[in-house]
C-alpha positions as CSV (number, residue, x, y, z in Angstrom):
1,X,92.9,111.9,7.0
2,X,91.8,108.7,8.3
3,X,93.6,105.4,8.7
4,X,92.9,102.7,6.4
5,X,91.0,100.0,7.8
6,X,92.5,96.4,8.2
7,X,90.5,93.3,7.7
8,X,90.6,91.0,10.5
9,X,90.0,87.1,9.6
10,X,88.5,85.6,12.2
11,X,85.2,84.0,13.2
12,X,82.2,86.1,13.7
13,X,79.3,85.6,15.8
14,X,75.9,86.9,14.3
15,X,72.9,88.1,16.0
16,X,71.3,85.0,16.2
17,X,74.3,83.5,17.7
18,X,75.7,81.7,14.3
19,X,79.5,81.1,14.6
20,X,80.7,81.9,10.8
21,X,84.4,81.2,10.1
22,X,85.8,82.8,7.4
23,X,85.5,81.3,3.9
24,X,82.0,80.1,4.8
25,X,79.0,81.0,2.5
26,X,76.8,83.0,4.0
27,X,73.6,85.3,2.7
28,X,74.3,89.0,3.5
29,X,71.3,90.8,4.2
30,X,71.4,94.7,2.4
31,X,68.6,97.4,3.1
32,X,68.3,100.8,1.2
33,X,64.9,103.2,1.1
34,X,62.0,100.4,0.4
35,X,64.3,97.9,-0.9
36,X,66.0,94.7,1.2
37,X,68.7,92.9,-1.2
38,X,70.0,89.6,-0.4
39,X,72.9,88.5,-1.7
40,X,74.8,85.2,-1.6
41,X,78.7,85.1,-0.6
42,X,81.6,84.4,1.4
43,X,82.8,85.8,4.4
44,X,86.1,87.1,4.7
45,X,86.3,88.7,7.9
46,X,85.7,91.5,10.0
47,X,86.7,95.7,10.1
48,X,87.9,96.8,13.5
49,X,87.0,100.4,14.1
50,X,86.8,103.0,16.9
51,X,82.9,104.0,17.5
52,X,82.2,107.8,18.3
53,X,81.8,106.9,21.7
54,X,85.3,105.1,22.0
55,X,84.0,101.7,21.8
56,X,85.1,99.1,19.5
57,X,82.6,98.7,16.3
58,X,82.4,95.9,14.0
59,X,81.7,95.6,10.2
60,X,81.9,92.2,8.6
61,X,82.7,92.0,5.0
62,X,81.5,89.9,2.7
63,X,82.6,88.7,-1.3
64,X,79.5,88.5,-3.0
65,X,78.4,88.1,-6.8
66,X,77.5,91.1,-8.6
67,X,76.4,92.1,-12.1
68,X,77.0,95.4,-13.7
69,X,75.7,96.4,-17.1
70,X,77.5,97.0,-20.4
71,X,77.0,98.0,-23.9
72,X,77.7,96.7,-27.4
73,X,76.9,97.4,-30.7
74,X,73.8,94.9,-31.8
75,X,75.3,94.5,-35.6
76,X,78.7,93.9,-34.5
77,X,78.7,92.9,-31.0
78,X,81.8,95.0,-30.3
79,X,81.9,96.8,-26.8
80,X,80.9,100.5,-26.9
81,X,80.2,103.3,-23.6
82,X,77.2,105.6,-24.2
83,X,80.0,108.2,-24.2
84,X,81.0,107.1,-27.5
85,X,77.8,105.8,-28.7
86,X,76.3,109.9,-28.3
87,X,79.4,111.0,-29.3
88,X,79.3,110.2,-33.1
89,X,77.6,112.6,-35.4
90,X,74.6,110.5,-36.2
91,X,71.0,110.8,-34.4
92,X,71.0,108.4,-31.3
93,X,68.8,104.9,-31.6
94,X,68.5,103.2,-28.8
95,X,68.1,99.8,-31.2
96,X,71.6,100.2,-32.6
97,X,73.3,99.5,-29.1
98,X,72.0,96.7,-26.5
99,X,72.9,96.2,-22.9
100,X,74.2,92.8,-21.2
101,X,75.2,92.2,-18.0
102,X,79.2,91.6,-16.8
103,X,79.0,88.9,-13.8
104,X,82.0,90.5,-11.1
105,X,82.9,90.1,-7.5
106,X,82.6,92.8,-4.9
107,X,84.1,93.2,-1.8
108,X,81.3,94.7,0.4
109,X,81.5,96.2,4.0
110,X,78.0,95.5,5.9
111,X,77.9,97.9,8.8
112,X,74.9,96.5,10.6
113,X,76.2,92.6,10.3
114,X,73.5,91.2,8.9
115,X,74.9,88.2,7.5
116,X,73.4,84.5,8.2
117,X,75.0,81.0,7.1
118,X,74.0,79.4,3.6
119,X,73.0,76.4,4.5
């Protein structure tokens, strides 16, 4: 089993050769198949870990805002799951329940460093 990695704070000096201290607000730059997702948040620090090769590697972490999606009844506005909601002995309606989004704040580990100051 691993060791669990500690979180460095200090500055952190970007690609573009941006000095970032910690509790600055930066953009973090995100990629996935197709899709690029920028995101605006702080940074907290940096991830010290041992490469494959031996060398030292770096992940910066960032506190950005995130949204993740709920349900509640539309009649009553009381908070269900879709656990519950297909659950119950009735036939499912899909205008008997909405969705809403629940604003949170996620810790995220960015393994290529692409953050860049907010300015």
């Amino acid at each position: 089993m691993s060791e669990k990695a500690i979180r460095h704070i200090e500055p952190f000096t970007n690609q573009f050769g941006d000095v970032i201290q910690p509790g600055d607000a930066v953009y973090s730059i995100t990629m996935c198949t197709k899709n690029t997702h920028i995101a605006k948040g702080e940074y907290l620090g940096v991830i010290k870990r041992e490469g494959w090769r031996g060398e030292e590697q770096l992940s910066v972490q960032v506190l950005v805002d995130a949204e993740k999606t709920a349900w509640r009844w539309k009649d009553t506005k009381e908070d269900t799951t879709w656990f519950a909601y297909y659950s119950q002995s009735r036939e499912p309606n899909s205008r008997d329940v909405e969705a809403y989004g629940v604003p949170y704040k996620r810790v995220s580990t960015l393994q290529l460093n692409r953050i860049v100051p907010a300015m």
